[in-house]
N, C-alpha and C positions, 0 to 999 in steps of 0.2 A: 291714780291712787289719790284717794283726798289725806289732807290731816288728821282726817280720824283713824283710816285705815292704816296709817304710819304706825312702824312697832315705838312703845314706849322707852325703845333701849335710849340714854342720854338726855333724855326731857325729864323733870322733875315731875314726883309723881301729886296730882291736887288730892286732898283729903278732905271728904265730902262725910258728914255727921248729921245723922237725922233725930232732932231732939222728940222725943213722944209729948203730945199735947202743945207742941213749941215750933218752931225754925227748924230750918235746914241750914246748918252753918258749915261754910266752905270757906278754906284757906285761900284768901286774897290774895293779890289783886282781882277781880273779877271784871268780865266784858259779859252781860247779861243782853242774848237778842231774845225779845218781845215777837208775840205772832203776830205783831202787825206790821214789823222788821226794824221797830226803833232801837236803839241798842244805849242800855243804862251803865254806865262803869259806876265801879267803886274799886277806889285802890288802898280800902282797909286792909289790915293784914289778915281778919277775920272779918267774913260778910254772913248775916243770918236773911236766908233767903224765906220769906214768907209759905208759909203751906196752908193757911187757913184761908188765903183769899182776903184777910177782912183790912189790911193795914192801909192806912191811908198814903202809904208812899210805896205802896207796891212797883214791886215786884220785893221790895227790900221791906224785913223786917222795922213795925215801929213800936212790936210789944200790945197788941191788939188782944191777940190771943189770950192774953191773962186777964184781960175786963170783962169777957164774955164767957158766956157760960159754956162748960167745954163739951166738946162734939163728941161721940164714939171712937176709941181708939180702937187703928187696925192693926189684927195680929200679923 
């Protein structure tokens, strides 16, 4: 059984917020692995994880998303 497969009973639960036209902002600390298998932390207490692709410190939020012109929101 991995850690994922482990029931939630006793571990705190993360609270994951998906902002429309913005971030993905999750309750920190965070260990973010990349598919190339690098692994980015931030031990913010809140992390806004990028969804447009465009920030120049990706994988993390640098506020990209409001200088450009915005994309089609999915329902």
């Amino acid at each position: 059984m991995t850690e994922a497969d482990r029931p939630t009973q006793g571990r705190p639960t993360t609270h994951i917020r998906v902002v429309a036209g913005g971030p993905i902002m999750v309750e920190g600390p965070v260990s973010i692995e990349m598919p190339d298998g690098s692994i980015v932390d931030s031990d913010r207490f809140t992390v806004a994880l990028c969804a447009c692709k465009r920030s120049k410190n990706y994988p993390l939020c640098d506020t990209s998303h409001r200088r450009k012109k915005a994309l089609p929101q999915r329902d």
